[in-house]
C-alpha positions as CSV (number, residue, x, y, z in Angstrom):
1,X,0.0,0.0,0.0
2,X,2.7,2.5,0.9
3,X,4.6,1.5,-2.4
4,X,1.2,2.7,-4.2
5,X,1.0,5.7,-2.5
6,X,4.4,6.7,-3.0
7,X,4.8,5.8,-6.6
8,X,1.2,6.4,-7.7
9,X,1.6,3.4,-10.0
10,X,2.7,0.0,-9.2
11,X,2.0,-3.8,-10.2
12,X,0.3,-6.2,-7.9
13,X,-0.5,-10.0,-8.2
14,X,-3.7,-11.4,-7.4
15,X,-2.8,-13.9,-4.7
16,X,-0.6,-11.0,-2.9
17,X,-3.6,-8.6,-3.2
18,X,-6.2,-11.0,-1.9
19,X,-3.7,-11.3,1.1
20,X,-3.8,-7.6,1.3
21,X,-7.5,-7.9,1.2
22,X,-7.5,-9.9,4.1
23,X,-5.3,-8.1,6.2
24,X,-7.0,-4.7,5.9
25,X,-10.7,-7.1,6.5
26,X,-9.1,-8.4,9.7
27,X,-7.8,-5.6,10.9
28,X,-11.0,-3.4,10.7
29,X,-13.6,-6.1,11.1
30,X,-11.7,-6.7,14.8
31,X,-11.3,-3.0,15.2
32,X,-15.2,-2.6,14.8
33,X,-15.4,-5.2,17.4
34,X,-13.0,-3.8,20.0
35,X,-14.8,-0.4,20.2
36,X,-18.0,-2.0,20.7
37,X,-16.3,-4.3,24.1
38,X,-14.9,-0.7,25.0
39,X,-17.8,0.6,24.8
40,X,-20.0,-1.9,26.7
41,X,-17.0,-1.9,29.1
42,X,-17.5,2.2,29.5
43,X,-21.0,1.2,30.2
44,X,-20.8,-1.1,33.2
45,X,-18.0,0.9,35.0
46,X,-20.8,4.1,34.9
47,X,-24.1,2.4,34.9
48,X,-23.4,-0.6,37.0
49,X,-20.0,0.2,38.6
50,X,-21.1,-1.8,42.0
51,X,-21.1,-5.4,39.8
52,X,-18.4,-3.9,37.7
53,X,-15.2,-6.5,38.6
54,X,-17.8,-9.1,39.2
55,X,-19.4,-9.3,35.3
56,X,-16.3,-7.8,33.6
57,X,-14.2,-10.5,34.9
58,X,-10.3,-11.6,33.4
59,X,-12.5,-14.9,32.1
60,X,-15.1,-12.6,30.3
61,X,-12.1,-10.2,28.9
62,X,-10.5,-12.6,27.5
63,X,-13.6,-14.4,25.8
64,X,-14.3,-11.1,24.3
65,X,-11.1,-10.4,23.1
66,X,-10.6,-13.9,21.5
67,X,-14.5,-14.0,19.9
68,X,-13.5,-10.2,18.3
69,X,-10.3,-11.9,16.4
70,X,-11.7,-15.0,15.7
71,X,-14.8,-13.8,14.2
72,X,-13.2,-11.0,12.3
73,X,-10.5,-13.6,11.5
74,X,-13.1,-16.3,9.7
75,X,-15.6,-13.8,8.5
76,X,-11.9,-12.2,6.5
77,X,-10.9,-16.0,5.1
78,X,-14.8,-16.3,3.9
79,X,-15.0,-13.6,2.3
80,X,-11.1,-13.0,0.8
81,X,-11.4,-16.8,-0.6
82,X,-15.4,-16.1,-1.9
83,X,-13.5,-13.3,-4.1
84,X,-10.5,-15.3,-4.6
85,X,-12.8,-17.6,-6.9
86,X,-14.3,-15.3,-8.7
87,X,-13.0,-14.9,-12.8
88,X,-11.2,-11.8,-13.6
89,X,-10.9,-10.2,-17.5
90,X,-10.2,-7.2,-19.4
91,X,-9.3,-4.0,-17.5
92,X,-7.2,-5.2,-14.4
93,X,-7.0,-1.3,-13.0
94,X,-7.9,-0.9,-9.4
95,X,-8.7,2.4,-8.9
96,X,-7.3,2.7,-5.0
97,X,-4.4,2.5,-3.4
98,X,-4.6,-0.9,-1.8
99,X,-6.9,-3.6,-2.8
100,X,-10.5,-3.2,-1.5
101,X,-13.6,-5.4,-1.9
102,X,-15.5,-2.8,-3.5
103,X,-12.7,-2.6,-6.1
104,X,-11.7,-5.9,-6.7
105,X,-15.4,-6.9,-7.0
106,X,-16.0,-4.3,-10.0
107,X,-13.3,-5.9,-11.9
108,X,-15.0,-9.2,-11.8
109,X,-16.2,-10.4,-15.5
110,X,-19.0,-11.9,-14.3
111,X,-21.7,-10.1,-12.6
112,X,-21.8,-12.3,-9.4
113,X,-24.6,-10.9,-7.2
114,X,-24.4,-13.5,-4.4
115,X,-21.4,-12.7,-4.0
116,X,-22.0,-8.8,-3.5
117,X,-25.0,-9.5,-1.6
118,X,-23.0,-11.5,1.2
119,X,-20.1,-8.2,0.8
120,X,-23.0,-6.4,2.0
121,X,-24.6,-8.1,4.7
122,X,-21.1,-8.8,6.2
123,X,-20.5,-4.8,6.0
124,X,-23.6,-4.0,7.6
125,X,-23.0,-6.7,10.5
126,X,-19.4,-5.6,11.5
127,X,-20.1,-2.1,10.5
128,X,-23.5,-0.9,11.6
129,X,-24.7,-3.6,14.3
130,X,-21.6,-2.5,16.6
131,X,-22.2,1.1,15.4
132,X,-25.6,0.9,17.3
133,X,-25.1,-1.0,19.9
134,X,-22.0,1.8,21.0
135,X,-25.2,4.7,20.6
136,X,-27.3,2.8,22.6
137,X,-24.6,2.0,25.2
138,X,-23.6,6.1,25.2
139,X,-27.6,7.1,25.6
140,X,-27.5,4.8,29.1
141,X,-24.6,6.0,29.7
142,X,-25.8,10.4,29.0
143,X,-28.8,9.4,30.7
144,X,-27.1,7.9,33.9
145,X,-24.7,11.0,34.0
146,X,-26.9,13.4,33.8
147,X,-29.6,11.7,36.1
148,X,-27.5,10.6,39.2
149,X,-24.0,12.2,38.8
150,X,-22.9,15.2,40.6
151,X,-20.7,18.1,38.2
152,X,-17.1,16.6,39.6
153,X,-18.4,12.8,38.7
154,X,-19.8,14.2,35.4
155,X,-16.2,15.3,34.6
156,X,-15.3,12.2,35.5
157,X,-17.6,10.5,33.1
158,X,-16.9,12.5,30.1
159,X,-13.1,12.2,31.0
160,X,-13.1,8.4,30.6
161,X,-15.7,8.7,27.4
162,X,-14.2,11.3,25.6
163,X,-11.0,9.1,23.8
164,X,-13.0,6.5,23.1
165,X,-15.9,8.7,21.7
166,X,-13.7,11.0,19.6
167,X,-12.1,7.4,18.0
168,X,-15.8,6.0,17.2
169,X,-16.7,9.3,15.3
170,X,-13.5,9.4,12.8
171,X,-13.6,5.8,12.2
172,X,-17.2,4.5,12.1
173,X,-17.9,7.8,10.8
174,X,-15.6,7.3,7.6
175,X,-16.3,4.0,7.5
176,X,-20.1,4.3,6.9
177,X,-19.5,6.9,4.4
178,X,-17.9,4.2,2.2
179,X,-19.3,1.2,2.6
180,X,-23.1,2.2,3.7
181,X,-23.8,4.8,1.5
182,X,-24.0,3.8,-3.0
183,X,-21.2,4.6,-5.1
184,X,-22.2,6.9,-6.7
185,X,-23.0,9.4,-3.9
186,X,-19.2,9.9,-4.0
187,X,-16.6,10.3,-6.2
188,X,-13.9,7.7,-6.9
189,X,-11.4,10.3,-5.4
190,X,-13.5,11.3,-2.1
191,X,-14.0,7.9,-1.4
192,X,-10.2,7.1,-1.3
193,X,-9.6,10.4,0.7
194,X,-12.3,8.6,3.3
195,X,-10.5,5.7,3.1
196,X,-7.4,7.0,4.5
197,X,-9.0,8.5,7.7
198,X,-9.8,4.1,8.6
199,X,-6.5,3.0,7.0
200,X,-4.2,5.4,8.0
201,X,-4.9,8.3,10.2
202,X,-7.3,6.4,13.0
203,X,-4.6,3.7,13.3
204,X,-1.9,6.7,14.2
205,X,-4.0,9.1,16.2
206,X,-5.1,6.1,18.4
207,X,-2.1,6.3,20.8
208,X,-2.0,9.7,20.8
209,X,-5.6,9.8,21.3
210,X,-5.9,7.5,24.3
211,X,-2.8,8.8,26.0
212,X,-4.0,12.5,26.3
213,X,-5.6,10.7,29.5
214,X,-2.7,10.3,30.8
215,X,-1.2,12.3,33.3
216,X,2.0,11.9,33.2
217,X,2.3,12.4,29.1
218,X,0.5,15.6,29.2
219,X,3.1,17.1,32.0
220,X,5.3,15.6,30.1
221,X,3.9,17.5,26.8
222,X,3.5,21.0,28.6
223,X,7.3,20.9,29.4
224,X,8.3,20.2,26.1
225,X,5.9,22.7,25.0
226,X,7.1,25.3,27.2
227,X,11.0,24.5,26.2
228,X,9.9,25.7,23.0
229,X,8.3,28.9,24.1
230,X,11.8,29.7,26.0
């Protein structure tokens, strides 16, 4: 991917860009998963934080974490090996910089349709299902706040939120621009530019993201900022 985006042109074989394929489903399809755990996480440590160590237990952590990977894993091999099989002629252009679904599927000489159905339905389960469930989690969660907490423990609240919430908006956000809304709402040039807000730019402000709630970086970031200013 970097080598496309650097030379604006380069040659790819199929088996290496079906592996790329998968790698990119993996990573997103468990990344869609993760921030729907966090969330539910988020919820019980504000809406039931007396049961909290007792349901969020290290068995139930780790069930969670292993059912994200493994189900993003298999619903990846299903669906790289279902393109895999399908016949490819004439133009062999892939208008991207790495090898999507959507893109590979357009280049397909036959017009499979079971195929692009199941592409669908597994991009609205891992996609828009988890999307939900985090707005419902984040209304209990408002709605507890605001109904029970006092200013300081509201603070508090939004304080533990607020990475987590900012990371759902840029990536769900781009994500279902892409793949929920039709091609043709977009160009083929905005919907690479949205691309690289999931691919790229969520994946690198994710640290930085989640560490602003960290003490010790932010002193840490005011004296570096302030040997500047000197």
């Amino acid at each position: 991917m970097l080598q496309v985006v650097l030379e604006e042109e380069t040659t790819i074989y199929l088996g290496p860009c079906i592996i790329q394929m998968f790698f990119f489903c993996v990573s997103e399809t468990v990344e869609c998963f993760i921030l729907t755990v966090m969330s539910y996480d988020r919820y019980l440590a504000i809406c039931d934080p007396l049961r909290y160590n007792s349901i969020m237990s290290s068995r139930l952590q780790y069930h969670l974490m292993f059912w994200s990977w493994f189900t993003g894993s298999m619903t990846s091999i299903y669906l790289a090996a279902q393109i895999y099989l399908l016949q490819y002629c004439g133009s062999n252009v892939i208008d991207h910089f790495f090898c999507d679904t959507v893109a590979l599927l357009e280049l397909s000489c036959l017009t499979n349709y079971i195929v692009k159905v199941e592409d669908l339905i597994i991009s609205v389960t891992v996609t828009l299902f988890p999307f939900v469930f985090i707005c419902l989690t984040y209304i209990c969660i408002f709605s507890t706040v605001f109904r029970r907490s006092t200013h300081t423990g509201r603070r508090k609240a939004f304080s533990t939120c607020t990475s987590h919430l900012i990371v759902v908006s840029i990536f769900f956000g781009s994500l279902l621009s892409v793949y929920g809304a039709p091609s043709s709402v977009y160009s083929a040039n905005l919907n690479k530019s949205l691309s690289l807000l999931y691919t790229f730019f969520t994946p690198l402000f994710n640290p930085i993201i989640y560490s602003f709630r960290s003490q010790e970086i932010r002193s840490a970031l005011r004296k570096i900022m302030n040997r500047f200013q000197n």
